[in-house]
C-alpha positions as CSV (number, residue, x, y, z in Angstrom):
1,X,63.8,174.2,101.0
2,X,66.0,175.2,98.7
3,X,69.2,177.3,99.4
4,X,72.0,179.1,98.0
5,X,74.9,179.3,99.9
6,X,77.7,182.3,98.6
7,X,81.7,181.0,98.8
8,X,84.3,178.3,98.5
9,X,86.0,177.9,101.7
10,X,86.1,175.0,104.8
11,X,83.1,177.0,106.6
12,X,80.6,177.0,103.2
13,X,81.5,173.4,103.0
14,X,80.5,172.7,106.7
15,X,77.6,174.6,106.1
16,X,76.6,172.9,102.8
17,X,77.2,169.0,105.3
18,X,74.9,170.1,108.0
19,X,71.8,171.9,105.8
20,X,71.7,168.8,104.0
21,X,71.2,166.9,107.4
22,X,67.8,168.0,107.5
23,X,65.5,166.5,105.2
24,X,63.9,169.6,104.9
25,X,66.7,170.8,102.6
26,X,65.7,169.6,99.6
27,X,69.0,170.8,97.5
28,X,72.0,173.2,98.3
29,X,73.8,175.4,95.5
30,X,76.7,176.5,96.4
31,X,78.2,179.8,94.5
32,X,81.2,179.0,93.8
33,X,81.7,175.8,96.1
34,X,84.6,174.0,96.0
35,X,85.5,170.2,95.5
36,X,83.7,169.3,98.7
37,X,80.6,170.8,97.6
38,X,81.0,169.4,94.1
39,X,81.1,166.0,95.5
40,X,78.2,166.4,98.0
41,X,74.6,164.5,97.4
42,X,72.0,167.1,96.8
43,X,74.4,169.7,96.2
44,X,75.5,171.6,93.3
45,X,78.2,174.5,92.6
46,X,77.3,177.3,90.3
47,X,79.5,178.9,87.7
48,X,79.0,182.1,89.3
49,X,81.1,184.3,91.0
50,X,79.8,185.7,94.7
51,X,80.0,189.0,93.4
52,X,78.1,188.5,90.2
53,X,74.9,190.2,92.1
54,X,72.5,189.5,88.8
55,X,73.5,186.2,88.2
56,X,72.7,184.9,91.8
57,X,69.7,187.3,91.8
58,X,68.2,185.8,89.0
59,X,69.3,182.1,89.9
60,X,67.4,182.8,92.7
61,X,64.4,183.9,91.0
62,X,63.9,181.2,88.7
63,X,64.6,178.5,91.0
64,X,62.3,179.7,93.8
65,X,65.4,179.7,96.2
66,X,64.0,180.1,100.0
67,X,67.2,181.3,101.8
68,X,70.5,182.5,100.6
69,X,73.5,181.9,103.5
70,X,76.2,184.5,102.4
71,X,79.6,182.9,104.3
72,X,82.5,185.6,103.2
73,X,82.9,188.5,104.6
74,X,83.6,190.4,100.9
75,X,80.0,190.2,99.5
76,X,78.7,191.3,102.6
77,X,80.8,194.5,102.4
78,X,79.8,195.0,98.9
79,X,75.9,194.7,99.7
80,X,75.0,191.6,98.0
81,X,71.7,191.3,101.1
82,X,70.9,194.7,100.2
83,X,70.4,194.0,96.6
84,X,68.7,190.3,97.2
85,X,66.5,192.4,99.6
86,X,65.5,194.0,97.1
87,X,64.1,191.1,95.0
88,X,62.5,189.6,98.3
89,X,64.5,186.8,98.5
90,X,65.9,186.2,102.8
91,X,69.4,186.9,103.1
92,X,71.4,185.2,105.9
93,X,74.0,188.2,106.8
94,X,73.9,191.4,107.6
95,X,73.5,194.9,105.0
96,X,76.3,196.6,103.9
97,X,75.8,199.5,106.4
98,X,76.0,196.6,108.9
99,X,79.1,194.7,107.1
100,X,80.9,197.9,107.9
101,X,81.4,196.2,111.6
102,X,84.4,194.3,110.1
103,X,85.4,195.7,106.9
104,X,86.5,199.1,108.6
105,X,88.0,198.7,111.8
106,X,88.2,202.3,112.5
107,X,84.5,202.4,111.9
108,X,84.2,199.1,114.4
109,X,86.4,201.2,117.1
110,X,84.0,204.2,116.6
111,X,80.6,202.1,117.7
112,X,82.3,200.4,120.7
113,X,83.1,204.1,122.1
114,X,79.5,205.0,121.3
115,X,78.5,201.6,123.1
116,X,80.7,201.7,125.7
117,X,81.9,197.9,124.8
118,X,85.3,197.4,126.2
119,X,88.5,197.4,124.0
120,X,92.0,198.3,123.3
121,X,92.5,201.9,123.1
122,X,93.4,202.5,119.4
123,X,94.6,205.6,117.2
124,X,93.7,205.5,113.4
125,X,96.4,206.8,110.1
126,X,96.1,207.4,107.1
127,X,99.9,209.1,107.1
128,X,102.8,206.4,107.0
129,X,105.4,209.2,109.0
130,X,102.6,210.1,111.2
131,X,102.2,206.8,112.3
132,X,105.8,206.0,112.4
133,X,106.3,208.6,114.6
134,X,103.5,207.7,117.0
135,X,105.3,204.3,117.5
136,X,108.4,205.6,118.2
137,X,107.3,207.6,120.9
138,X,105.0,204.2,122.4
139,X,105.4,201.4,124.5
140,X,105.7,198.2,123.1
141,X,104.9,195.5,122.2
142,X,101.9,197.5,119.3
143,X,99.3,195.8,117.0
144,X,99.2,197.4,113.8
145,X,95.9,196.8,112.0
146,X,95.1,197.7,108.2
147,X,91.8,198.9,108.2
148,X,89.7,196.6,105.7
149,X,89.4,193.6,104.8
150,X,92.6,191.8,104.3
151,X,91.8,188.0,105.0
152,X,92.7,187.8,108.1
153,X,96.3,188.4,107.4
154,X,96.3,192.2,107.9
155,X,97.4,192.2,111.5
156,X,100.6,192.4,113.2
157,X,101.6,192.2,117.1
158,X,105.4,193.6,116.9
159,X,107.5,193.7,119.4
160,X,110.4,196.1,118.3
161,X,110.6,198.9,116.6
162,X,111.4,197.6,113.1
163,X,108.8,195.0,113.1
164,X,106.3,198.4,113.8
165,X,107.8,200.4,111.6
166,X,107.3,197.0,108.6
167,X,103.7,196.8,109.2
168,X,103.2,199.8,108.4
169,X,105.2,200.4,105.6
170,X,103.8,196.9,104.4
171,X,100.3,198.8,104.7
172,X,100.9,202.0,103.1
173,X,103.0,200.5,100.3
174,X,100.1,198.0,98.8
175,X,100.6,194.8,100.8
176,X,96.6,194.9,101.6
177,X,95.6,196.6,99.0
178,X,93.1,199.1,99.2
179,X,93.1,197.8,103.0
180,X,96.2,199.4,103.9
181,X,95.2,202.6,102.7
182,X,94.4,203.3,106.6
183,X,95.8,201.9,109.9
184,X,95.1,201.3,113.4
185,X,97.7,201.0,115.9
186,X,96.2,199.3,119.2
187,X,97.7,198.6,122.2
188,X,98.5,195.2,123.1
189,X,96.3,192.8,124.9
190,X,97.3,189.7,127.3
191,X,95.4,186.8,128.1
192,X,93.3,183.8,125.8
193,X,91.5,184.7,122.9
194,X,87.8,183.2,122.4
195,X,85.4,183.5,119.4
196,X,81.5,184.3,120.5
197,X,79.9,183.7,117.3
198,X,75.8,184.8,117.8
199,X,73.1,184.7,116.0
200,X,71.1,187.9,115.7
201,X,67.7,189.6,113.9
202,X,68.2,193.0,115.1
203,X,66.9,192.7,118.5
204,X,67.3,188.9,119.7
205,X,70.9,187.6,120.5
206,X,71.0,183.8,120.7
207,X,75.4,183.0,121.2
208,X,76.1,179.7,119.5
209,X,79.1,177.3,121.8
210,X,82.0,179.2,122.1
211,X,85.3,178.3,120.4
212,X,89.1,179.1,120.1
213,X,91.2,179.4,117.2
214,X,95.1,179.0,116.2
215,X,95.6,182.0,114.2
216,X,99.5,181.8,114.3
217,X,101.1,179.6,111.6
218,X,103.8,178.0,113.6
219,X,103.9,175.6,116.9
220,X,103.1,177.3,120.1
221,X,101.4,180.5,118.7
222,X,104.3,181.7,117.4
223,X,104.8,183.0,113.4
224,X,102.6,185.1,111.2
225,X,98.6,185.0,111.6
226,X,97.1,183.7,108.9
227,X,93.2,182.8,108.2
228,X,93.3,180.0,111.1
229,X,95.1,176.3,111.5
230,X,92.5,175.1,113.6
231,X,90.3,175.3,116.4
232,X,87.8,173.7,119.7
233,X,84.6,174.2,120.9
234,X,83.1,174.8,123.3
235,X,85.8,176.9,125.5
236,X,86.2,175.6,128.7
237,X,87.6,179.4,129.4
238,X,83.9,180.5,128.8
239,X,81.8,180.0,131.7
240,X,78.1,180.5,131.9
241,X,79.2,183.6,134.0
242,X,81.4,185.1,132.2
243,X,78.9,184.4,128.6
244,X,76.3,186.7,130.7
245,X,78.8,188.9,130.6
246,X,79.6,189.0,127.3
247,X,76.2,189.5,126.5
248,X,75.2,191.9,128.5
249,X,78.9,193.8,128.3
250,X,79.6,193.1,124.5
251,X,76.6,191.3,122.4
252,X,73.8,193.8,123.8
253,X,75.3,197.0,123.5
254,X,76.5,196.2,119.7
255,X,73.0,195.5,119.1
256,X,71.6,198.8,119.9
257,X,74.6,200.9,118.7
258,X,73.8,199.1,115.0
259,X,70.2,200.0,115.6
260,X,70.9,203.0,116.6
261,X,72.5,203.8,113.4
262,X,69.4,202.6,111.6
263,X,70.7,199.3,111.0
264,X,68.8,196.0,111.1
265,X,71.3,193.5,111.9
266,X,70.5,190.1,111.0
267,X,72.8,187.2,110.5
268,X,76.3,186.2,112.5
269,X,77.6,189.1,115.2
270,X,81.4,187.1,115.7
271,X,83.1,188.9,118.4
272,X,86.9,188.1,118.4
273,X,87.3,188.8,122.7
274,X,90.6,188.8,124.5
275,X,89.8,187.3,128.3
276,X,92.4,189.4,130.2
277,X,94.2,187.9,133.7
278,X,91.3,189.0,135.9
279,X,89.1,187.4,133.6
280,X,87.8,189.9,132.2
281,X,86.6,189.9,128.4
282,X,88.0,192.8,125.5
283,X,86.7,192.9,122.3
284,X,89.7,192.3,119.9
285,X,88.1,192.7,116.8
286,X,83.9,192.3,115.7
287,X,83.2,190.1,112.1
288,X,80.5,189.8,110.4
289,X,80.3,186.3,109.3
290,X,80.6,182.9,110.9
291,X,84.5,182.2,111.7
292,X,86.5,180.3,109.8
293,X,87.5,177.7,111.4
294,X,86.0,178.2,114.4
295,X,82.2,177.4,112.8
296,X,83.6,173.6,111.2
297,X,84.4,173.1,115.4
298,X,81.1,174.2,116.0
299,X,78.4,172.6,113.6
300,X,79.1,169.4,113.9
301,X,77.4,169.9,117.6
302,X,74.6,171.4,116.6
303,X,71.2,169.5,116.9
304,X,68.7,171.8,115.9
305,X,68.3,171.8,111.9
306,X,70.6,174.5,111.1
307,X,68.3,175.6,108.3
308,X,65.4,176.6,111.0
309,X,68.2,178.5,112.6
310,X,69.4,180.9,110.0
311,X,65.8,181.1,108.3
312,X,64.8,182.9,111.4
313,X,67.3,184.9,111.9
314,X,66.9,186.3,108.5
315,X,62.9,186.8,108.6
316,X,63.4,188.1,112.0
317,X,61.9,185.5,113.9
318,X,65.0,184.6,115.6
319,X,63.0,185.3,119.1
320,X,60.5,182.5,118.1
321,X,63.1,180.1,117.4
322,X,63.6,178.3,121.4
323,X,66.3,177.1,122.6
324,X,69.2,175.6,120.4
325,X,70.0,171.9,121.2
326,X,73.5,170.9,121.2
327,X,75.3,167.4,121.4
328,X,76.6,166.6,124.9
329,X,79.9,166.8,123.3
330,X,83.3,168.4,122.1
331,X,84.9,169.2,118.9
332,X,88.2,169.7,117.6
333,X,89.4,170.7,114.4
334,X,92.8,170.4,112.4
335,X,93.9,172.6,109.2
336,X,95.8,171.3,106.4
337,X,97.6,173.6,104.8
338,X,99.5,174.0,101.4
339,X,103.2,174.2,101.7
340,X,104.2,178.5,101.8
341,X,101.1,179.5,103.4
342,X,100.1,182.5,104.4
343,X,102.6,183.2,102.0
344,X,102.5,182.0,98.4
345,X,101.7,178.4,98.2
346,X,101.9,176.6,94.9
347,X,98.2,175.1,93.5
348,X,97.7,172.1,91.8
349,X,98.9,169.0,93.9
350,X,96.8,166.1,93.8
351,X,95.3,165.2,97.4
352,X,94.5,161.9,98.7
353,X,93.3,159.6,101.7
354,X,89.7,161.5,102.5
355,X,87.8,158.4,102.2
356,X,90.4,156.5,104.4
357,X,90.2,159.8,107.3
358,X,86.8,159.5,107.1
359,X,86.3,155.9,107.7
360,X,87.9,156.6,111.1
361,X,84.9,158.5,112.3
362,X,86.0,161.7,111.0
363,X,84.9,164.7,108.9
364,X,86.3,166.0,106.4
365,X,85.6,170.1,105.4
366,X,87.4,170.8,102.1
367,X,88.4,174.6,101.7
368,X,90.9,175.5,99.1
369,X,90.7,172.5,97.2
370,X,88.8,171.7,93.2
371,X,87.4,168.3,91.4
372,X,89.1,168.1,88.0
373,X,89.1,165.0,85.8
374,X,88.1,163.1,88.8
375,X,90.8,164.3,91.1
376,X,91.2,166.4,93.9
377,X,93.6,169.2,93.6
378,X,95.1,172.3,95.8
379,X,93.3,175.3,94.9
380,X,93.9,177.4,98.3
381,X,96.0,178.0,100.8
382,X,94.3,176.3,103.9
383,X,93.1,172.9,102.1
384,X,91.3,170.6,104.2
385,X,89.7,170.9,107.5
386,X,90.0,167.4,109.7
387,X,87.2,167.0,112.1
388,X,86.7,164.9,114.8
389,X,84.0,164.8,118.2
390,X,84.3,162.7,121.1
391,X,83.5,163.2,124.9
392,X,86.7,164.6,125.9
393,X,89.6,167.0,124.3
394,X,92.4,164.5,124.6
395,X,89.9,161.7,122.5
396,X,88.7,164.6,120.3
397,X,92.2,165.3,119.1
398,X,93.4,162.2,119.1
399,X,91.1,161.0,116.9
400,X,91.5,164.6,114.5
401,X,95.1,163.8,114.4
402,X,94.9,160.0,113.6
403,X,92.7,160.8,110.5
404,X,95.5,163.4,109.8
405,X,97.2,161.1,109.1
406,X,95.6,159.4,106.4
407,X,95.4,162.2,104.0
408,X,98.5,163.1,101.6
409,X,99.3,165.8,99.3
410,X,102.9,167.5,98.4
411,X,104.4,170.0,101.1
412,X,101.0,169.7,103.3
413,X,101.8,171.4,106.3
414,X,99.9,171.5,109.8
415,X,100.6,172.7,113.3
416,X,100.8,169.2,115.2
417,X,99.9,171.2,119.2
418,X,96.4,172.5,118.6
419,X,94.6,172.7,122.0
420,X,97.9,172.9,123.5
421,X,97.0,175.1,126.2
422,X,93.6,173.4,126.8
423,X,95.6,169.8,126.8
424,X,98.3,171.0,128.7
425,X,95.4,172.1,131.5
């Protein structure tokens, strides 16, 4: 096989490492790929952009491509699978109508009533003073959500007044962008957040190992979200109960609401779930894509050849696929981060000590990083991804951490307690 695979971050690159497992894969392209993929055997980056529709179109043509993995969210929403549908060529991820499951949140909110699928009880603006004054009149702490897609930086949990009463300025000013242009204000939610990433064609749902993610900058979950600074799987927290009920509570009826719609659904259904105190699970938020960096946690369990795995669920064989083997295992991951982010970060820095990280056992995902003149240089805000698998958490990390350790580049910044809660327990 031969397979394109659409962006540049830590999760393409963990995609790009385990297709080319399989000898099956014969070559990956990766469009645009970063210095990972550029320095990957039987890989190769394209100079095309992921939203250049006729370029990757008619790559894929003349190269007889057999699968095209989209991994950002952004082409989704701008209906790159429906235009390679067009062209007969499989698309991993869902259509457009389907993408809208992340890149509207109001929409989102609108099929879990429909579904029934528990949530936080939300109210959508378009109106700065009208949302203003709904704040002011609520209970605190409030989540104020822009609407679109805003790279996982568009949420807020504020506890006073002001910090509201930002957000949503922030929003309705241009901090998102086009994003912004509507809000959601949700109530708050208590508890452990998990990630349920799961595979489906429209009518089968197979859940991939469950994970949780550090989406808070600073130590002990505290600071502004960003994209992710690392992340475990599987979650202990996620018992073969309480994934039974996430299926039948959560996966299930977001199925049938999307086909009920008309769509066809096939690629990764991500649902971001709050598990309250009695245990029992919310949906925070649904994506539409594998997370990042909850998938580089996740893949480097996986047994089955991943290729088989998204080749069905794109063909809509997923039901024939059997069940998915997974290492008898668990994974932790670390981000590296350039020095400002979420905020602005300066590009550019020269990075060292991968080789030396991954002579301890380690893997290395490279996300915002570039190859030029035979060095690697910062070209992101989240850099490098440091993996590490053993048969406990305390090893896992231990051993993420030590290969941290090795790597250098100016201002790299990382949050030194992931798994904290899990360790602590």
């Amino acid at each position: 096989m031969k397979i394109v695979v659409l962006g540049s971050g830590g999760r393409e690159h963990a995609i790009t490492r385990t297709l080319l497992r399989s000898p099956q894969v014969e070559r990956v392209f990766c469009v645009p790929g970063n210095g990972g993929t550029a320095t990957t055997d039987r890989c190769e980056n394209l100079a095309l952009g992921a939203d250049d529709f006729p370029g990757i179109g008619q790559f894929c043509s003349d190269n007889h491509i057999s699968l095209v993995v989209v991994g950002p969210e952004l082409p989704l929403s701008q209906g790159i699978t429906d235009y390679l549908q067009q062209q007969q060529i499989p698309v991993f991820g869902p259509t457009k109508a389907g993408a809208q499951i992340e890149s509207s949140k109001a929409w989102a909110k609108a099929l879990m009533a429909t579904a029934g699928i528990p949530t936080a009880f939300a109210s959508v603006f378009t109106d700065a003073n009208m949302a203003i004054a709904y704040v002011q009149t609520g209970k605190l702490p409030i989540v104020v959500k822009a609407d679109g897609l805003a790279a996982g930086k568009g949420v807020t949990v504020a506890t006073t007044l002001a910090a509201a009463e930002a957000a949503i300025s922030a929003a309705f000013t241009g901090k998102f962008g086009a994003a912004g242009s509507q809000i959601l204000i949700e109530e708050c939610l208590y508890g452990q957040e998990v990630s349920i990433l799961a595979l489906t064609d429209g009518q089968a749902i197979i859940p991939l190992l469950s994970a949780q993610d550090h989406k808070r900058i600073g130590p002990g979950d505290t600071g502004a979200n960003t994209g992710g600074m690392g992340a475990y799987a599987p979650a202990p927290i996620v018992t073969p109960n309480l994934m039974q009920r996430i299926e039948k509570e959560i996966l299930s009826p977001a199925v049938r609401a999307l086909a009920d719609r008309g769509i066809v659904y096939r690629g990764v259904l991500y649902a971001g779930l709050m598990i309250t105190p009695p245990g029992d699970p919310k949906v925070i938020e649904f994506n539409c894509r594998f997370g990042d960096p909850e998938i580089q946690a996740i893949l480097p369990l996986l047994e089955t050849p991943l290729e088989e795995i998204l080749y069905a669920t794109a063909t809509g064989r997923l039901a024939e696929l059997g069940p998915i083997a997974w290492k008898n295992e668990v994974c932790a991951c670390v981000v590296l981060a350039a020095n400002g982010y979420p905020g602005t970060y300066e590009k550019g820095k020269v990075i060292t000590g991968i080789d030396l990280a991954e002579a301890l056992g380690a893997i290395v995902f490279q996300a915002g990083t570039r190859l030029q003149d035979r060095q690697l240089l910062i070209d992101g805000g989240r850099v490098l991804n440091i993996v590490a698998t053993d048969s406990t958490f305390k090893q896992a990390f231990a051993r993420a951490y030590a290969a941290v350790d090795c790597i250098g580049f100016e201002g790299m910044y990382y949050r030194q307690d992931i798994g904290h809660r899990l360790l602590k327990a």
